[in-house]
N, C-alpha and C positions, 0 to 999 in steps of 0.2 A: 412271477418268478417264485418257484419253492423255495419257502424260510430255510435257511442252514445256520449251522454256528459253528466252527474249525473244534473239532477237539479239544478241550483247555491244556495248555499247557504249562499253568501256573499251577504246583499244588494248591493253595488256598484257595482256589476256587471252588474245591471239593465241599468248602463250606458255606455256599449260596445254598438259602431254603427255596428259593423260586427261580428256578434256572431260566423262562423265560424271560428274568431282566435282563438277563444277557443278550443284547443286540450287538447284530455287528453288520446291519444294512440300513440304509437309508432309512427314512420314513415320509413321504411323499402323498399324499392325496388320501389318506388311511391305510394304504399298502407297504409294505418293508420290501426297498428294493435293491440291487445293487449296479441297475445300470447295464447299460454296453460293455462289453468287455469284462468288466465282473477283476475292473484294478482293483487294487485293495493296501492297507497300509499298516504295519506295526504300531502297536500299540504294546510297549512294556515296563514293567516295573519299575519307578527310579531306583528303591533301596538295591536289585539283584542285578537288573539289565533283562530278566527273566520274560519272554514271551507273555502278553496277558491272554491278546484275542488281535485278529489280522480283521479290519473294517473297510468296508467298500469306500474306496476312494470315490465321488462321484464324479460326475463333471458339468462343464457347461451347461449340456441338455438337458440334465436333471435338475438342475438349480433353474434353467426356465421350467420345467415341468412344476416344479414347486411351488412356483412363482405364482403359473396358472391356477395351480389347485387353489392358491390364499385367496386368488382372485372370487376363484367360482363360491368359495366358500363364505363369503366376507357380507354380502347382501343378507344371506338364512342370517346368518351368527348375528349380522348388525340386526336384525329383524328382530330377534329374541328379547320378551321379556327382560331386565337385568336381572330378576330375583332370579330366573330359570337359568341365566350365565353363570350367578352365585354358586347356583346348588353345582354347579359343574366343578366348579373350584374348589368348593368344599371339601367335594366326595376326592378330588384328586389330593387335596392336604391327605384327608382320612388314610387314602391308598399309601400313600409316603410313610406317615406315619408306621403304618402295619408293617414295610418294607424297610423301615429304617436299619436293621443288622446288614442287609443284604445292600444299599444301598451307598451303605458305609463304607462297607468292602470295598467296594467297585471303586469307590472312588480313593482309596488309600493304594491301592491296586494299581489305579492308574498316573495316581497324582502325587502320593508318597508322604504326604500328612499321616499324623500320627492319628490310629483310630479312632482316641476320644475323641479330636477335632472332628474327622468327617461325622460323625455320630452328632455332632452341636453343628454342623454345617445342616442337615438335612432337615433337621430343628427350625434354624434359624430359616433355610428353603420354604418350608411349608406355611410357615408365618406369613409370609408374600402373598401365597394363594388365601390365608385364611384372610389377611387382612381387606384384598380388591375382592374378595366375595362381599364384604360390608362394603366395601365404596360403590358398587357395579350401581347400587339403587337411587346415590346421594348423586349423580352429575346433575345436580340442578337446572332449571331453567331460571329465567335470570328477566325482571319484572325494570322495563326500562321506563322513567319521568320523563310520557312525550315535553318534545318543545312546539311538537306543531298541532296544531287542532284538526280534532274529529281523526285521530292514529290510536292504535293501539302498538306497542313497542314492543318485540321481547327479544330479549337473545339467548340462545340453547346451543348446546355441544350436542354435536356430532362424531360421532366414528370417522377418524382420519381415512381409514383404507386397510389395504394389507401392508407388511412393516413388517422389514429385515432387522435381523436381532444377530449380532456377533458377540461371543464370548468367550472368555480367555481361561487360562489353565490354574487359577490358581483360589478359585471357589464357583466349581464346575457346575452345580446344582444351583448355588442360591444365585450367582450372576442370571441364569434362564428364570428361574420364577421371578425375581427382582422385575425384571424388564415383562415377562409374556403377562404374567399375574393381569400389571395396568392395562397390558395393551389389550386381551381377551376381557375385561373387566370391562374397559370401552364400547365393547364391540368390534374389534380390529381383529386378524387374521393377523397369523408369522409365519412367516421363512426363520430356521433359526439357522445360525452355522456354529457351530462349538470348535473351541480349539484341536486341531489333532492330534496332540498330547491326551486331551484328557473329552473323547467321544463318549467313551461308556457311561456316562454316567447320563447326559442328553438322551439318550438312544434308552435308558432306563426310565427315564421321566416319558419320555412319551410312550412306550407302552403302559405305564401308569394312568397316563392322561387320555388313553384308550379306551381303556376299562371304564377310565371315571364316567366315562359317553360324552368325550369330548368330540363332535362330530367330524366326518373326513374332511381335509381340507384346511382345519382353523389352526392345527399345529404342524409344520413339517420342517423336517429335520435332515437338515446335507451335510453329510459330514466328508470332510477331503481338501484338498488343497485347499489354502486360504487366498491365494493371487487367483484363481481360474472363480472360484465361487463366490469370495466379497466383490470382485470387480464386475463379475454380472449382476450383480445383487444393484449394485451402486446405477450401473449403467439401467436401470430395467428401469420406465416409468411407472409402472405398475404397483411398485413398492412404492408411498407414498413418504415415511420414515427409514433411516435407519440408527437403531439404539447398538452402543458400541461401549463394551468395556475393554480398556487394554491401555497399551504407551501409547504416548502424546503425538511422538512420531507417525505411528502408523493413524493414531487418528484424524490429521490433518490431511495423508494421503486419502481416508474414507471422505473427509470433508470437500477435498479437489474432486475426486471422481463422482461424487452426488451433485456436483454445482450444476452441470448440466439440465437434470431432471427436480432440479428447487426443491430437494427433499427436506424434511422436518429433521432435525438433527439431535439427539439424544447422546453427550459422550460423559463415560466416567472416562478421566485419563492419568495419568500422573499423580504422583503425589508424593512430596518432598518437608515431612510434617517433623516443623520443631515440637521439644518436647522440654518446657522450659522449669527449672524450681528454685522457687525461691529459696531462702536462708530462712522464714519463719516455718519451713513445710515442718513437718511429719517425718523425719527421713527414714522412716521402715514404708510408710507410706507410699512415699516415692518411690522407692527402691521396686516398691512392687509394681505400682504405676509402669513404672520402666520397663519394667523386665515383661509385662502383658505387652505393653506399647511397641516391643521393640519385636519380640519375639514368638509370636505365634504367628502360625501357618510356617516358621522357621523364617520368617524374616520375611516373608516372601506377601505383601500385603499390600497396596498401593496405603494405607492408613498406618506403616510400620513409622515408628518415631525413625527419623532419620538421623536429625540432630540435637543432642540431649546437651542444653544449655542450663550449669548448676551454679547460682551465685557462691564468687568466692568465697564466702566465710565457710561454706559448708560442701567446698568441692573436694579436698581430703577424705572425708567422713561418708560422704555418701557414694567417691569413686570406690573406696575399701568396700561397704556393702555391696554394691552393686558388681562387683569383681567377685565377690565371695559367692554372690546366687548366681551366676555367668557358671563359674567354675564347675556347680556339682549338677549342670542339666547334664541331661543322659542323650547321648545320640543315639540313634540305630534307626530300623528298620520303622516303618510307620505300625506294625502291625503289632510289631511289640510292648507289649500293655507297659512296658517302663521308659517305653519312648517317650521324651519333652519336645527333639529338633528331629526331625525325619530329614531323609537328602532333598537338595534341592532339585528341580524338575528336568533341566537337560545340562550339557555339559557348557553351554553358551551364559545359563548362568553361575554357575562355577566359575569361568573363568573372569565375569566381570566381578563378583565378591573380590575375585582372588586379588585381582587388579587394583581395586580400591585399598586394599591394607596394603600391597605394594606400594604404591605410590605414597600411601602414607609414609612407612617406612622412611622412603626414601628420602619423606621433606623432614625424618627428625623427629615423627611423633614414636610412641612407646605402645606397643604391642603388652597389653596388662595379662591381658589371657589370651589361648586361642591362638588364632592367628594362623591356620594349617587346615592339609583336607584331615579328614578321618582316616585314620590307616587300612580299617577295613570295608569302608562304603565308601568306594569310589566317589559320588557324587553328595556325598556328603561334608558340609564345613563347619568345622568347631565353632561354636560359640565364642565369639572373640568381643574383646573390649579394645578402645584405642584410648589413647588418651597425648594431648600434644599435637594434636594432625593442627595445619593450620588452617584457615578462612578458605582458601583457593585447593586444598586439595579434592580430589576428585570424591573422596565421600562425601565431602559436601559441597557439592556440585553438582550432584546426579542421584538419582532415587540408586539404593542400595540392590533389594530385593533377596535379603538373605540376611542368617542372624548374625549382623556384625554391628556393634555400638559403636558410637563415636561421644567421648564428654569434651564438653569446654567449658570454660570461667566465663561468666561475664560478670560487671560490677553496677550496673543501673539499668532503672527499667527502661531507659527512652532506649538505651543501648542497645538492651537484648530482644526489643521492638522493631529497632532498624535491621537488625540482623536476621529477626527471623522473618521477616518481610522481605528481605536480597537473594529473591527468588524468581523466577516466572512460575512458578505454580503456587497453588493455592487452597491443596483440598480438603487438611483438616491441622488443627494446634493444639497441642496441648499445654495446658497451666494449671502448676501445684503452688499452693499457696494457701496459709489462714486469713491474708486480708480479705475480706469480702469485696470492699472498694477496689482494693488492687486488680482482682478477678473482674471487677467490672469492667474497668480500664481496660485492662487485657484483651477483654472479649470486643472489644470497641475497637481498638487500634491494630489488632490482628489485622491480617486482608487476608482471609481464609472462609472458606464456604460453612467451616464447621470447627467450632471451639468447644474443648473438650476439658470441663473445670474439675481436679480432685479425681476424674477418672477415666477409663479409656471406654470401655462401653458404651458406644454412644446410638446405634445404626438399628434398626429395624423398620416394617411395616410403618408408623406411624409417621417416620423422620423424612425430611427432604435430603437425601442425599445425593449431595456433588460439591463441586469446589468454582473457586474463581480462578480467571486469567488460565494458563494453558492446563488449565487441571478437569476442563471440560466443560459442557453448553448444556443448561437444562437440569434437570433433580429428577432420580428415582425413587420410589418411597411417597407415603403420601400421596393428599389428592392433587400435589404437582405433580406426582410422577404419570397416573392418569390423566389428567388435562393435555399430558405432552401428546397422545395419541388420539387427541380430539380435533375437528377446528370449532369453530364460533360461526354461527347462522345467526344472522340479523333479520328480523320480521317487522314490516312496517304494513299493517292492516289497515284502511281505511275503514271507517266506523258511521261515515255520514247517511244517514238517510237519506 
């Protein structure tokens, strides 16, 4: 099928230096397709509602065409040297890199984060690929103490297979490298599916990872419905993994529909992260702590403090600071360099922000700031504080997903231990504190995947990241996060003469 691309109808897009990152077709076996029918889907602006780019919806057949390509492609790819799979990854960082203004765009374009961020998103993307280019060489083989005589023992990792990759809208670049980085790093082949909100910027990485001489076949990319495309993904034996970032809900649905075909299971999901401080903290400290924790990407973060637990001696003191820096962030458009909250991504979450300070309201807690859409971004919600919500209301009881704070007292630490623990998830905590011991304690008694002491910065290349209990199965990052796309070969040689 001839490449096309719809006419842009976003001004800004005026300002792409490499117009061909703009895709708006599949990417299937090295070819850019759009299928049967040539459906296609809206993709635009959160800050305007504005047209970005109309992308081929795919379907069914396509997502088996895909399927097959990982298939065909998955024996060369596993065959290859790892240093030679390195140099692939490297050269696709390096491409990133050169592309990061144009990459930025697209994805503020799409997703409605404020510039700086997507600019530290594509950063923090590239990092992935740089870091499984050094692990592609480290998968060890692994030297076993026969117990039986005249054996030689070893066991080595393998290439799992080909392996579906689903990701979500609200860190549309670094969610794909996170996951493909391990899996191509292995030797595995992907299927990917990106959210339909935010395609462009998927559909941009693989033309990158074209050029980098990523071969036909070892990346392909469906973008379109998510019920027609993850459901054959799950159903398809072929796919030996699937790695899934998104809610808990819909990953337990991914989890039922793999059961059938015993797929390897990879999920980020959920995350409902107390963010606790003590009365010895720092309280500019914290304050800032807070306001990183709670409120970048605009809330909208599975790692966003949800609830910020401040011992009383110092809950006055620190709710006034922390109301104060709430106050003067800047809403607007994501493009605008004095944007801090950009809108949120559809109007589904808007309404559940909206619904959480409701309900607060209603049980009695105090709206400090905030607490409103924006008059002039539709899809945009003020920066709010709560303050007074109690134990059972619905902010805390459910991940947020927008910039809305919630503070409470608590008065001891077994207390605000048991509290931040009366959850079903698990996927990261944060603790401000000068005890050292306290901190140790803390990090001990949490039941969270990832304790986060004095600061919020905790994620990259190096780290295992995931959580406990429904906060997901498995770690991305690190050389867990490659071992997930491997299995284990056991070798028993006989040696006797």
């Amino acid at each position: 099928m001839t490449l096309h691309a719809p006419p842009p109808s976003h001004p800004a897009l005026s300002r792409l230096q490499d117009r061909a990152l703009l895709r708006t077709l599949g990417h299937i076996g090295g070819r850019w397709t759009a299928g049967p029918g040539a459906a296609d889907f809206a993709v635009t602006d959160p800050a305007s509602g504005t047209l970005v780019a109309r992308v081929a919806a795919l379907s069914a057949a396509e997502t088996d065409a895909a399927v097959a390509a990982a298939e065909r492609a998955f024996r060369p790819w596993a065959a290859r040297l790892p240093q030679e799979r390195a140099q692939v990854l490297r050269r696709w960082a390096g491409l990133m890199r050169e592309s990061v203004g144009d990459l930025a765009l697209l994805m503020t374009l799409e997703q409605g984060k404020p510039l700086a961020e997507s600019w530290g998103e594509i950063a923090y993307a590239a990092e992935f690929l740089d870091w499984y280019a050094g692990e592609a060489p480290r998968v060890n083989v692994e030297g076993v103490t026969p117990h039986l005589r005249d054996v030689e023992m070893i066991v080595r990792r393998e290439a799992l297979g080909p392996v579906g990759v689903v990701t979500p809208w609200n860190f549309p670049s670094a969610m794909i490298t996170r996951k493909v980085a391990a899996a191509l790093a292995a030797g595995c082949t992907c299927v990917v599916h990106p959210s339909a909100e935010t395609p462009l910027s998927a559909l941009a990485l693989a033309e990158l990872a074209e050029r980098a001489g990523l071969p036909a076949g070892v990346l392909n990319v469906v973008p379109g419905d998510a019920a027609t495309i993850v459901g054959r993904m799950c159903a398809d034996p072929r796919l030996r993994a699937m790695s899934f970032t998104g809610s808990t809900e819909i990953g337990r649905l991914i989890a039922t529909q793999c059961a059938p075909t015993m797929k390897r299971l990879v999920m980020e999901l959920g995350g409902h992260a107390p963010l606790i401080v003590f009365a010895d903290s720092d309280l500019n400290r914290a304050v800032q702590i807070a306001m990183d924790a709670k409120f970048a990407t605009s809330g909208q973060d599975c790692l966003a403090a949800n609830r910020i637990y401040v011992e009383r001696p110092v809950l006055e003191e620190f709710t006034r600071r922390f109301a104060a820096r709430i106050a003067v962030l800047q809403v607007g458009p994501g493009l605008d360099p004095d944007t801090d909250i950009g809108p949120l991504m559809h109007a589904r979450a808007l309404a559940k922000v909206a619904a959480q300070v409701d309900d607060a309201r209603q049980r009695g807690a105090k709206v400090v700031t905030g607490g409103h859409v924006h008059p002039d971004l539709p899809l945009a919600y003020m920066p709010t504080l709560i303050t007074g919500a109690p134990e059972d209301a619905l902010i805390h009881q459910e991940e947020t997903f927008g910039p809305v704070a919630s503070v409470l007292p608590f008065d001891s630490e077994a207390e605000v231990i048991a509290r931040a623990n009366a959850t079903d998830y698990g996927l990261v905590a944060y603790v401000v504190t000068r005890d050292g011991a306290r901190a140790l304690r803390l990090s001990r008694a949490l039941e969270f995947g990832m304790v986060a002491v004095n600061r919020v910065k905790i994620t990259g290349g190096p780290i295992p990241f995931g959580g406990w209990k429904q906060s997901g199965l498995g770690r991305e990052g690190s050389r867990h996060g490659l071992e997930a796309f491997t299995e284990l070969k056991y070798l028993c040689i006989d040696t006797a003469a």
